[in-house]
C-alpha positions in Angstrom: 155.1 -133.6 44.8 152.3 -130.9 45.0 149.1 -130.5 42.4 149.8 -128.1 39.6 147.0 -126.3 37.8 147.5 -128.4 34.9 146.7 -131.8 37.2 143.8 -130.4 38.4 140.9 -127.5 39.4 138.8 -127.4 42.5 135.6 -128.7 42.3 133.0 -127.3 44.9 129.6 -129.5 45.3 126.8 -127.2 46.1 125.8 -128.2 49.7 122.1 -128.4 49.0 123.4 -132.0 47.5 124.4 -135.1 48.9 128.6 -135.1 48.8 130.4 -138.4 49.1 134.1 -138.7 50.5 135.8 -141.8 50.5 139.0 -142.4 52.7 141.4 -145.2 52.4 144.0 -146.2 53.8 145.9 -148.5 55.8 145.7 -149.6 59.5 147.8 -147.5 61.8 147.6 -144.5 59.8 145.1 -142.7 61.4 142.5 -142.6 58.4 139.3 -142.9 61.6 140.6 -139.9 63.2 140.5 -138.3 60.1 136.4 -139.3 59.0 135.2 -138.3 62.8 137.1 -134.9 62.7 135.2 -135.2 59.1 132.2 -135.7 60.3 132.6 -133.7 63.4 133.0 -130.1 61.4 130.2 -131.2 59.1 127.7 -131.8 62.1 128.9 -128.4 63.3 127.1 -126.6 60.0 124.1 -128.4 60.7 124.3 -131.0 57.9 123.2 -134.6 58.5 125.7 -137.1 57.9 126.1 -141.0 58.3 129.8 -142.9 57.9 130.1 -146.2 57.4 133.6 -147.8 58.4 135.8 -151.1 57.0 138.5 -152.0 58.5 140.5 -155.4 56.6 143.4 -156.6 58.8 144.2 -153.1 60.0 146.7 -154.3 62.8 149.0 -155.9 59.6 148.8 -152.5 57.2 145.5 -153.9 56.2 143.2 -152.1 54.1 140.8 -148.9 56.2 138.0 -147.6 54.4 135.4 -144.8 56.0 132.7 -144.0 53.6 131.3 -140.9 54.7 128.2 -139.0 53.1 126.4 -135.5 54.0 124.0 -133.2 52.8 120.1 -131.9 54.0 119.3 -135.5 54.3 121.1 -138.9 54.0 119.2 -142.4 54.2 122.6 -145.0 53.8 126.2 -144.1 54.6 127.2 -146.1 51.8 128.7 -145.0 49.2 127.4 -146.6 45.4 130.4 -147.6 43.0 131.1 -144.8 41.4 129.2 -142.5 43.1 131.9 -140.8 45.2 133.0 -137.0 44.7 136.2 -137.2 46.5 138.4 -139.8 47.8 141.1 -138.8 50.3 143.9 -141.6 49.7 146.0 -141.7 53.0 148.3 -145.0 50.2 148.7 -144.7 46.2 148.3 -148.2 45.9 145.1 -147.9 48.2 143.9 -144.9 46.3 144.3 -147.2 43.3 142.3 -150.1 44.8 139.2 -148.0 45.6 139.2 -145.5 41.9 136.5 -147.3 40.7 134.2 -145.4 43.2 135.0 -142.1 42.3 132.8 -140.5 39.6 134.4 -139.5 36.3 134.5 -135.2 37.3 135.1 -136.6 40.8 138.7 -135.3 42.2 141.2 -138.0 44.1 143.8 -136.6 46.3 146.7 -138.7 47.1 149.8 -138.8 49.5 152.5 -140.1 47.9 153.1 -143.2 50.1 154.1 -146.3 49.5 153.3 -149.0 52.4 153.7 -153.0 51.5 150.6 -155.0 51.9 151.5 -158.3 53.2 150.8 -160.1 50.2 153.8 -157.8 48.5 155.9 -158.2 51.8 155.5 -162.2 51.8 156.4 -162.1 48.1 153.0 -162.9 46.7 152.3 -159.9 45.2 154.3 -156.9 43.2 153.5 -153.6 44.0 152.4 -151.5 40.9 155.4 -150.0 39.6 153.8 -146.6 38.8 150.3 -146.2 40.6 149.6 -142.4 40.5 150.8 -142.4 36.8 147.7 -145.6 36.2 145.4 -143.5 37.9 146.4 -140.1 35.8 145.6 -142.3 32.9 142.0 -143.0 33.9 140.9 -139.6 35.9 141.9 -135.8 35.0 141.6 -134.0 38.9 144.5 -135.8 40.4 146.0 -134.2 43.3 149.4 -135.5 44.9 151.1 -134.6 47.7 154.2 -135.6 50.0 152.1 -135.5 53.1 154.7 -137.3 55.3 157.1 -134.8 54.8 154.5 -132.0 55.2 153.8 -133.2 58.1 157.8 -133.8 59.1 158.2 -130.0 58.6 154.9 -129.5 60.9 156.9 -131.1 63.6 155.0 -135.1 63.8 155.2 -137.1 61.6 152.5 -139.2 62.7 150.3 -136.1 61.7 149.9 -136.8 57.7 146.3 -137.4 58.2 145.3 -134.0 59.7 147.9 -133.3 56.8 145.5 -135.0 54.5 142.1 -133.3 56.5 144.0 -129.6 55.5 144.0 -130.5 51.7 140.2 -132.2 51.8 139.5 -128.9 53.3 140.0 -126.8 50.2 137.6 -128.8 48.6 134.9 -128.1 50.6 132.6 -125.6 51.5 133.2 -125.5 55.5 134.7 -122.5 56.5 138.4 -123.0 58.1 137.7 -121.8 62.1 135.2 -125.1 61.4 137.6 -127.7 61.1 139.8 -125.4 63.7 137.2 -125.8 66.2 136.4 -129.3 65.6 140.2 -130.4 65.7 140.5 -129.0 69.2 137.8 -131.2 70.7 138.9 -134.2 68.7 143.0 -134.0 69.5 144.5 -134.4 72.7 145.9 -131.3 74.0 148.9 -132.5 73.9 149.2 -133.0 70.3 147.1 -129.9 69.2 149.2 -127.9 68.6 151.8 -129.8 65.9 148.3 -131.0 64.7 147.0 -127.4 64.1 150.4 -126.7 62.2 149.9 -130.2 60.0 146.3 -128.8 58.9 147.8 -125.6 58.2 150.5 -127.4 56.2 148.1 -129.2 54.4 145.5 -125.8 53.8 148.3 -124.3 52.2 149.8 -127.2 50.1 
C-alpha cells in the first residue's frame, strides 16, 4: 500500500539543523546495513554524524534500534523522546513501539510487515490487530509501503531495507548519486546490482 497525498507531504529539515532518524526493526532484517549506508552518504556531504545502535534479542526477531543524528555539529547520538524527525520502520508493530519518539510534524514511514515477536509466537502476547491504523490516529505524515514486494519485483527479496533507504531518501536533502555512491562501497558486488534496483524501487515508490 503506497502514501497518498492525503496521508502525508514531504517534510525537508534545513541542514544547518540537527536531523534525527530513528530505525527499528527486527533482527535479521538488515536495519544496520541500512544506518551505515545512512551514515555513509551523510559523511560524504561533509556533515558530522554519531549513531548509536540497540540490538534486543536480534537472533530471535528481537527488537533493532539505530538512532542516528547529523547536522554541523552533534555532541550525543542519542536521540531524546520525542525529539526524532523521521523514523524508518523496517515492522508496523515495531514502528508502533518506538512513536513516542517521533515529534508531532515529525513523518514515520512504514513497511507493511508483520513479523511475530516471540512473546506473540509463544502465545503470550496478541499482536495489535490494526497497528498502522493506531498510529494514523496519533500522527498526520504516515507513509506506508509494501516494501517486501517492492523489493520481490527488484529481484531480492532480502533487499526491503535498501527498499526502505530509497524512500528515506526523498526525505532528505542528499542528492541521489550520494546514496548511489555510498551503496556501492557498502554492498557486495555481487548483490549491487538487485540492490541498486531495490533503491530505485523505493525512490520511486
Amino acid at each position: 500500500m503506497c502514501a497518498t497525498a492525503e496521508q502525508s507531504e514531504r517534510k525537508v529539515k534545513p541542514m544547518s539543523d540537527i536531523t534525527n532518524i530513528l530505525i527499528v526493526g527486527v533482527g535479521g532484517q538488515g536495519t544496520i546495513l541500512a544506518s551505515r549506508v545512512l551514515s555513509g552518504a551523510v559523511q560524504k556531504i561533509g556533515q558530522d554524524v554519531k549513531v548509536s545502535e540497540i540490538h534486543g534479542m536480534a537472533q530471535r526477531g528481537g527488537s533493532v534500534v539505530t538512532q542516528v543524528r547529523y547536522g554541523k555539529e552533534v555532541a550525543s547520538p542519542i536521540i531524546p523522546q520525542g525529539e526524532a524527525d523521521i523514523i524508518l520502520a523496517f515492522e508496523k508493530l515495531e514502528a508502533l513501539r518506538w512513536l513516542s519518539y517521533l515529534k508531532e510534524n515529525g513523518s514515520i514511514l512504514i513497511n507493511d510487515q508483520r513479523i511475530d515477536p516471540m512473546p506473540v509466537i509463544m502465545g503470550a502476547a496478541d499482536y495489535p490487530a490494526d497497528a498502522i491504523a493506531a498510529i494514523r490516529s496519533l500522527r498526520k505524515n504516515v507513509i506506508v509501503i509494501d516494501g517486501l514486494k517492492i523489493a520481490i519485483e527488484a529481484g531480492n527479496p532480502k533487499a526491503v531495507n535498501v527498499v526502505l533507504l530509497g524512500l528515506l531518501s526523498k526525505y532528505l536533502q542528499i542528492d541521489k548519486n550520494v546514496w548511489l555512491e555510498t551503496l556501492r562501497e557498502t554492498v557486495p558486488v555481487k548483490f549491487l546490482e538487485t540492490n541498486v534496483k531495490a533503491f530505485e524501487a523505493g525512490w520511486n515508490s
